[in-house]
C-alpha positions as CSV (number, residue, x, y, z in Angstrom):
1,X,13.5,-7.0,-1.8
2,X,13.8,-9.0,-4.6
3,X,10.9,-9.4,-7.3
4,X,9.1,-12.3,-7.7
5,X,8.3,-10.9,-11.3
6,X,11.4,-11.4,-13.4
7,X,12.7,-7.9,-14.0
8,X,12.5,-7.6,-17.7
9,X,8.8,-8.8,-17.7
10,X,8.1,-5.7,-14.3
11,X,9.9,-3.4,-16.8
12,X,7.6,-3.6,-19.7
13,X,4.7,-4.2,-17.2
14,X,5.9,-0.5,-15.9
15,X,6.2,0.8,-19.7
16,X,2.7,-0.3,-20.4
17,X,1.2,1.5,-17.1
18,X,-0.4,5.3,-17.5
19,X,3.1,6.9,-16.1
20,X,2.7,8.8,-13.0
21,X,2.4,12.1,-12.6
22,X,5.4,14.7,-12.3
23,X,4.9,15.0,-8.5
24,X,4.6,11.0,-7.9
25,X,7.9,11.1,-9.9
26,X,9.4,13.3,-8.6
27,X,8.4,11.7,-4.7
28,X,9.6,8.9,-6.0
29,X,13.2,10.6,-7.1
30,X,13.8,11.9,-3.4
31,X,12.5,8.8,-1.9
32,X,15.0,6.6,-3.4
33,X,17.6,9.1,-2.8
34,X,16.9,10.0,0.6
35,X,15.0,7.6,2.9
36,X,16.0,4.6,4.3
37,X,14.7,1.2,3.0
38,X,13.6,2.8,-1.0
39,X,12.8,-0.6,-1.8
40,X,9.5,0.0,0.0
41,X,8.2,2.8,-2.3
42,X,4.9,1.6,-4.2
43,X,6.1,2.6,-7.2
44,X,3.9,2.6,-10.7
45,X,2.6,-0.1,-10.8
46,X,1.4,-1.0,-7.5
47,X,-0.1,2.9,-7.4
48,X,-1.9,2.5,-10.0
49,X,-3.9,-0.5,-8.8
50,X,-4.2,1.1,-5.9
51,X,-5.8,4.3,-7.6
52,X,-8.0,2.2,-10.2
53,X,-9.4,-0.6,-6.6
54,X,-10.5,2.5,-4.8
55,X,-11.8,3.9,-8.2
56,X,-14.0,0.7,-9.1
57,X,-14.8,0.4,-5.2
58,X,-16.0,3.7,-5.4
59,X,-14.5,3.9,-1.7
60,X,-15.5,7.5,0.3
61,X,-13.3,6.5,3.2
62,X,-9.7,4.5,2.8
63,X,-7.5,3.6,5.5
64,X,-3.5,2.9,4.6
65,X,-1.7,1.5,7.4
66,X,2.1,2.6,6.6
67,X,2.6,5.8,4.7
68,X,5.9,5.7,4.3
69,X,7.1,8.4,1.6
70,X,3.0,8.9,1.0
71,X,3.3,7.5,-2.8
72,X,0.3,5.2,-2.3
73,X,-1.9,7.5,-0.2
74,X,-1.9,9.7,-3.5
75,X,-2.1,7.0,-5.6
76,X,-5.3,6.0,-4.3
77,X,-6.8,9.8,-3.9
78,X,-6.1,9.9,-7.8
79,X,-9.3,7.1,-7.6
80,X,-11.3,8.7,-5.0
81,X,-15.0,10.0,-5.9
82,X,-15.8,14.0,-4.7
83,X,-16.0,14.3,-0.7
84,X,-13.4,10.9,-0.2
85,X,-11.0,10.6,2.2
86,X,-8.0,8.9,3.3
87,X,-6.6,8.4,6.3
88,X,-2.8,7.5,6.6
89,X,-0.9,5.7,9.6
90,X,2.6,6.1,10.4
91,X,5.1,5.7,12.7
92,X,8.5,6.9,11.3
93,X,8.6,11.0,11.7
94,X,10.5,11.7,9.0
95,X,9.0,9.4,6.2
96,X,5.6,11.0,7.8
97,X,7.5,14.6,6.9
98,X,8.6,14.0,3.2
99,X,4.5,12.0,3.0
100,X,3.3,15.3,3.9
101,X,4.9,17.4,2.3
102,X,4.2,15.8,-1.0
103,X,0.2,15.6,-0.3
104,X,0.2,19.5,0.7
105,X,1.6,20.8,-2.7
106,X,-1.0,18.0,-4.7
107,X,-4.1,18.8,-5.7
108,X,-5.2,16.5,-2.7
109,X,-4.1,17.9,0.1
110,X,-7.8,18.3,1.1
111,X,-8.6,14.5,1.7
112,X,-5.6,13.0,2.9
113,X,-4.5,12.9,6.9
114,X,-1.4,11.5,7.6
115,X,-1.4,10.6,11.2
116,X,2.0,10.2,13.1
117,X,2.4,7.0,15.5
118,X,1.3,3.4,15.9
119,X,-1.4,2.7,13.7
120,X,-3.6,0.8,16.6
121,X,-3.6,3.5,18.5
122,X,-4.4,5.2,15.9
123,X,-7.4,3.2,14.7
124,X,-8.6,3.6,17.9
125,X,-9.5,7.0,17.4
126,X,-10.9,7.2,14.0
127,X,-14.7,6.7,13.9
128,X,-17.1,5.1,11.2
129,X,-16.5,2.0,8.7
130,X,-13.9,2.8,5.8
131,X,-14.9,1.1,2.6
132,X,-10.9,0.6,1.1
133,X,-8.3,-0.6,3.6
134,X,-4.7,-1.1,2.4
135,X,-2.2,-2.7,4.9
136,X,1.4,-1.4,3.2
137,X,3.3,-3.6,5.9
138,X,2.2,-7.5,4.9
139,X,4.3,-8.2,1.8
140,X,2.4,-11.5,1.3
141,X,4.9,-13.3,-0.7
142,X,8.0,-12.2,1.3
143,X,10.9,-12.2,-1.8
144,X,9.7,-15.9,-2.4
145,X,10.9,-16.6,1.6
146,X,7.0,-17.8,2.0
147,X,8.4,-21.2,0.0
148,X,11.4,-21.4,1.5
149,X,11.3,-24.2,4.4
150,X,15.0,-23.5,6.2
151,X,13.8,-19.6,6.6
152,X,12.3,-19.9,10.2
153,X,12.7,-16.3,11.2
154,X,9.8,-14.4,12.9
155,X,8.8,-12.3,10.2
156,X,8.9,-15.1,7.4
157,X,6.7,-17.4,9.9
158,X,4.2,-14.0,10.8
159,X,3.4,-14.1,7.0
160,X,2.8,-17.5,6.0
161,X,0.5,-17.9,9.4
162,X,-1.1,-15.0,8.0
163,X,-1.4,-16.3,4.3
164,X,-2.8,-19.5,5.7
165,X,-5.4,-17.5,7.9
166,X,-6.6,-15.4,4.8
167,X,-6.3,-18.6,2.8
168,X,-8.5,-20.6,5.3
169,X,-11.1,-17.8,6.7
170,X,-14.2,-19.1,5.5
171,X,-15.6,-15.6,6.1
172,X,-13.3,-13.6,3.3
173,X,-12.6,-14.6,-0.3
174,X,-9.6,-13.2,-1.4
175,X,-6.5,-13.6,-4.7
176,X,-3.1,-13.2,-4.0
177,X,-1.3,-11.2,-6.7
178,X,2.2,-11.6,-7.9
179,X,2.1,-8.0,-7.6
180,X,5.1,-6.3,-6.6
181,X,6.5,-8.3,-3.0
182,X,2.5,-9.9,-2.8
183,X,-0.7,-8.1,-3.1
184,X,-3.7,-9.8,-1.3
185,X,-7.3,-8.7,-1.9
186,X,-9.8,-9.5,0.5
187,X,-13.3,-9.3,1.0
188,X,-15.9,-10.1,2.8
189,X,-18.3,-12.4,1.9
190,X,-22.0,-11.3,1.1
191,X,-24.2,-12.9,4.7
């Protein structure tokens, strides 16, 4: 994954974010050095905006779809109020096994469930409304492939006919953010 960010401007960015905490850094140490893909790790940035939305949201209930290494889950319970909870999808075993056990030894090992296979089936079996969803799997700016009109693979289409659908959904408003590969916020609109 390349940035869209030049990488002198995401390194000062990073320098001027609250640092994470030993055990996000150290998470992060292992996940780069052990798991496939590293590149997919939320890293600083991104975790923090994560931890400060569900913060300002106030959100009791989050759902992530795609743990990974579990960096993001405790990103956001950082931001959670007393009594929140998170719910985690994924489907890979053994980034579901490092996810875990980084959220038992934190201090919020109380309110986050990582739940192992396909996130649908998944969703089908978790009750209520959730207040905070984050979707860790729709890069919405795609390493700049979104603009690029010769790539016509499958995944580069699925994003921009999801961009455009955002984009054009009278129902939502929402900002995409040069954050990281793409950061989209959405919301619903007040009836």
């Amino acid at each position: 994954m390349s940035f869209i960010v030049p990488e002198e401007i995401e390194a000062y960015a990073e320098r001027h974010t609250t640092p994470p905490e030993e055990l996000l850094a150290e998470l992060a140490a292992e996940t780069k050095a052990t798991l496939n893909a590293p590149q997919m790790l939320t890293g600083t940035i991104e975790g923090r905006l994560l931890e400060l939305l569900v913060h300002g949201l106030q959100a009791r209930r989050v759902l992530e779809l795609g743990t990974y290494s579990g960096y993001s889950s405790l990103s956001m319970a950082a931001g959670l109020p007393e009594g929140g909870r998170i719910d985690t999808c994924e489907v890979d075993e053994k980034h579901a096994e490092v996810a875990r056990r980084y959220i038992a030894r934190s201090q919020y090992a109380d309110r986050i469930t990582v739940h192992l296979g396909p996130a649908l089936e998944t969703i089908e079996r978790l009750e209520g409304e959730f207040d905070f969803v984050f979707i860790d799997a729709d890069n919405t700016l795609w390493s700049g492939r979104v603009l690029d009109e010769g790539d016509d693979s499958e995944d580069t289409r699925a994003i921009k006919a999801f961009d455009e659908r955002v984009r054009s959904d009278s129902r939502v408003t929402s900002v995409m953010l040069t954050v990281r590969d793409g950061v989209t916020l959405i919301r619903p609109n007040r009836a």
